[in-house]
N, C-alpha and C positions, 0 to 999 in steps of 0.2 A: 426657259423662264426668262421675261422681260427683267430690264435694268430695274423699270420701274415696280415692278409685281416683287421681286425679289427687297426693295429699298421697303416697298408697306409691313412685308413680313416681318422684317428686321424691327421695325420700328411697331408694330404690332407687339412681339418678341420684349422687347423694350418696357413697353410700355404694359405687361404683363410682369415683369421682376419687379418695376417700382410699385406697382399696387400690393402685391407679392411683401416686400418689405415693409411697406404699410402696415398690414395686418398683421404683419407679425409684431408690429409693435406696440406697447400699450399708450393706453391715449395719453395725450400731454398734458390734460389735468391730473395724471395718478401721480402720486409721491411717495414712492415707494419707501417704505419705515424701515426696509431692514437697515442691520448697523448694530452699533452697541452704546447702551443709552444708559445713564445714571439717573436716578428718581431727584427730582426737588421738592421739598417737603415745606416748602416756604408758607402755605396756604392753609397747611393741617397739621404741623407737627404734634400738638396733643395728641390729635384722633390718633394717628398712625405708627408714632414711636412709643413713648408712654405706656398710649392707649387708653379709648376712654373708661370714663369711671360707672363704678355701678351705679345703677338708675339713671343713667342718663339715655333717655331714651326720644329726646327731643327733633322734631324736624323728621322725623322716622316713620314709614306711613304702616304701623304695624296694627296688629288683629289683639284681641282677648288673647286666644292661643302663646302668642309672641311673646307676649308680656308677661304672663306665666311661666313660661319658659325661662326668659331673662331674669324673674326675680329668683327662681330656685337657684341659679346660677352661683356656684362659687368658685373663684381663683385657683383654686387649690385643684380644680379639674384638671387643667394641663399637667401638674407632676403625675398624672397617671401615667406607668409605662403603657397602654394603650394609646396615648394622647400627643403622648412627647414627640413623636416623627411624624403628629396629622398633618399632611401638608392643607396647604390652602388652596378653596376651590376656585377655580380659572374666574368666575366673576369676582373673585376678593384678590385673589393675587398681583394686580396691576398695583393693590392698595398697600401693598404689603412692604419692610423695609428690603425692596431688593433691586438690583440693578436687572436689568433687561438686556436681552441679546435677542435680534432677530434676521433670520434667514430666510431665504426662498428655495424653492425647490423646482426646478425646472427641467422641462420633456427635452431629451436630448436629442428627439426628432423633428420635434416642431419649435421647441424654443418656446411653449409656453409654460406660462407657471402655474406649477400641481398647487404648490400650496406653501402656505409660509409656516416656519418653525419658528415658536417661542422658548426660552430659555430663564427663566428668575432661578435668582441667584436662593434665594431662600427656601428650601428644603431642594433643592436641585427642580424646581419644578418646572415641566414642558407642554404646554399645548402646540398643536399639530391644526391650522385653518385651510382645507380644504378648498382651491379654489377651481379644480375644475367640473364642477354640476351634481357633482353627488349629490345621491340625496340624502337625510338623516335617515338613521338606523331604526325598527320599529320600537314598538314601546318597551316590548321584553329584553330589548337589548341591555349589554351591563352596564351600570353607570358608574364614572369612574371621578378621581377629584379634578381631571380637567376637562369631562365631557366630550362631547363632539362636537365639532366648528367646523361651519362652513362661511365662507366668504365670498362677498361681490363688491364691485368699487361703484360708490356712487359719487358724480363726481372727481374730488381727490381724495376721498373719505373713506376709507376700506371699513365698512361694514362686517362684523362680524356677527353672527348667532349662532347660539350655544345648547347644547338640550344634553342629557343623559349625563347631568350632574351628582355626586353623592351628597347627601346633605351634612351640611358643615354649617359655618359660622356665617350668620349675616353681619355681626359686628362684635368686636372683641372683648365683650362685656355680658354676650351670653345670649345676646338675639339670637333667632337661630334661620338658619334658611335648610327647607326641607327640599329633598329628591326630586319633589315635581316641577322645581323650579327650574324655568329658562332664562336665558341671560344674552344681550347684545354686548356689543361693544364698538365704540365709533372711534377708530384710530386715524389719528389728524397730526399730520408731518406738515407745518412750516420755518423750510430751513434746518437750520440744527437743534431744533426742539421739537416735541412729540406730547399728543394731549392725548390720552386713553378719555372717552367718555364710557364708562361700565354701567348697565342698568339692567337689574335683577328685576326679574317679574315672578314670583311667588301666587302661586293661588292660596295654600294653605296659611303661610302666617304673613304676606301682604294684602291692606285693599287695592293698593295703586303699586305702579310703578317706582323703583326709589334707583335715581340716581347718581354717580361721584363720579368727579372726576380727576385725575392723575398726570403728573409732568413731569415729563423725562427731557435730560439735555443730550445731546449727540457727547459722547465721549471714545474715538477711536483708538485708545489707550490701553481701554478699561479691559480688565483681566482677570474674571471667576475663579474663584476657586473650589473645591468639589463641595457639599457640602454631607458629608459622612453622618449619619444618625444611626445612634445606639441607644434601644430604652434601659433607664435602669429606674432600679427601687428607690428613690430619690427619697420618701419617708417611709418607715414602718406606720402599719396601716391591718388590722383585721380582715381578712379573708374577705371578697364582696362588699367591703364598705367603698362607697362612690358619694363623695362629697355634694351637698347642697344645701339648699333651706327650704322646709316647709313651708306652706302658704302664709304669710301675715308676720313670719319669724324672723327675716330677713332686717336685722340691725342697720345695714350698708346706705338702705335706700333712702335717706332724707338725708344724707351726708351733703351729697350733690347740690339740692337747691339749698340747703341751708350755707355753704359754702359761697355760692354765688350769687343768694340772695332770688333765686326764681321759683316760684310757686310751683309746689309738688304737683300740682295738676296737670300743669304744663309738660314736669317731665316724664310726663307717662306715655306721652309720643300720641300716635296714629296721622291718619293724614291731616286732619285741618292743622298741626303744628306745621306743618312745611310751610305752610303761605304767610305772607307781609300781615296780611289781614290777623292773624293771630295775637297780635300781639294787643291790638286793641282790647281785646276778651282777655288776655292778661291782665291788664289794667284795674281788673274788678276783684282780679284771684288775692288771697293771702297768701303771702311769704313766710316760712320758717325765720326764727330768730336768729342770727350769726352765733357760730359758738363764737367764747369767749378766746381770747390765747392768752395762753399762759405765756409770764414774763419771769425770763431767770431771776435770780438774786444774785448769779454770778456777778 
């Protein structure tokens, strides 16, 4: 074999490993989220710590169904020892007071990554995002509270979708989101901050799409710890009683606008509350009267 026939091979050779490394790498717009990340609440703390109040149902693009469901609603649901260790379903959980831990999971042959592991701190809860081409499970498959996910990067954007969710809470006040519901999530790394955009799509108790979104700051520090759950009897209670309120029965629900002074119309939600526009047709509505507050004599 010539000098030169031998020098093309090499560099043929050559020039096959660097393409080789190429592709094994992920492209330069990805940013990759994993790490361990602490929530900032700067934006919601009502909504998320607290938690919001009953009949607030404002900005919420919810059905007759929904609203029904949210007014039986009472507080007192969670002390159920069924209730006490529900964890939260992977489309609420971003919103939830917990810190984030997140991993990748990679082919020890090829170097690509299967899939990224999530970790919230609050009820120990885990989703698993699938990223190499699965497909989702059929419809009989089980549904569980963090679903199945799969993932693709568009962009720097890691796109998640979500389907064979158990139905749980759309918001902490009694909205509900049902089984059939799928859910994305647009996770966005700039730097040492991280935005969750989470969006529920509900046939049954949404007409639209409803949105939130969540901000985590990079904390390499940060350190979980387990979190252990045991139901207990928290109140004596008659055999089969489950807290609620019948239709129209519901004392709670004019607290809210009367409070803040915005017409009970308004806070019955659906979608034209979402938009700017809304507020105009406000303008026409009646307000409840402030209650009064009482003054010590202390």
């Amino acid at each position: 074999m010539g000098k030169v026939n031998r020098v093309k091979i090499a560099g043929g050779l050559i020039a096959l490993l660097f393409l080789a490394a190429l592709t094994g790498r992920p492209a330069r717009a990805q940013q990759d989220p994993s790490g361990e990340w602490s929530p900032r609440f700067d934006e919601d703390w009502e909504e998320r710590i607290p938690g919001p109040e009953i009949g607030d149902y404002l900005g919420i693009p919810i059905n007759e169904a929904a609203r029904l469901r949210g007014d039986s609603w009472d507080a007192t649901l969670v002390e159920l020892p069924e209730n006490q260790c529900r964890a939260h379903g992977s489309d609420y959980g971003w919103r939830g007071p917990s810190n984030l831990s997140i991993w990748k999971e990679v082919d020890k042959a090829s170097q690509k990554v299967i899939a990224y592991h999530t970790h919230l701190s609050a009820y120990g809860a885990e989703q698993t995002i699938w990223m190499d081409g699965r497909p989702h499970p059929p419809d009989y498959a089980p549904h569980t509270w963090a679903g199945f996910s799969t993932g693709k990067w568009e962009g720097d954007i890691l796109v998640v979708t979500t389907t064979h969710l158990k139905e749980n809470w759309l918001r902490r006040n009694g909205l509900p989101r049902s089984d059939l519901a799928t859910a994305s999530a647009h996770i966005m790394r700039h730097g040492n901050y991280l935005t969750v955009a989470a969006t529920t799509y509900d046939p049954v108790y949404l007409t639209e799409p409803f949105m939130r979104t969540s901000d985590f700051v990079y904390n390499p520090q940060q350190a979980m710890a387990p979190w252990p759950c045991e139901s207990v009897d928290e109140v004596d209670r008659p055999a089969g009683v489950v807290p609620a309120h019948l239709p129209g029965q519901n004392t709670f629900l004019n607290e809210f606008p009367a409070n803040y002074g915005i017409p009970p119309e308004a806070t019955r939600g659906g979608a034209e509350t979402m938009y700017p526009e809304y507020q105009i047709k406000m303008k026409t509505m009646k307000t409840l009267p402030r209650p009064v507050k009482k003054v010590s004599n202390r």
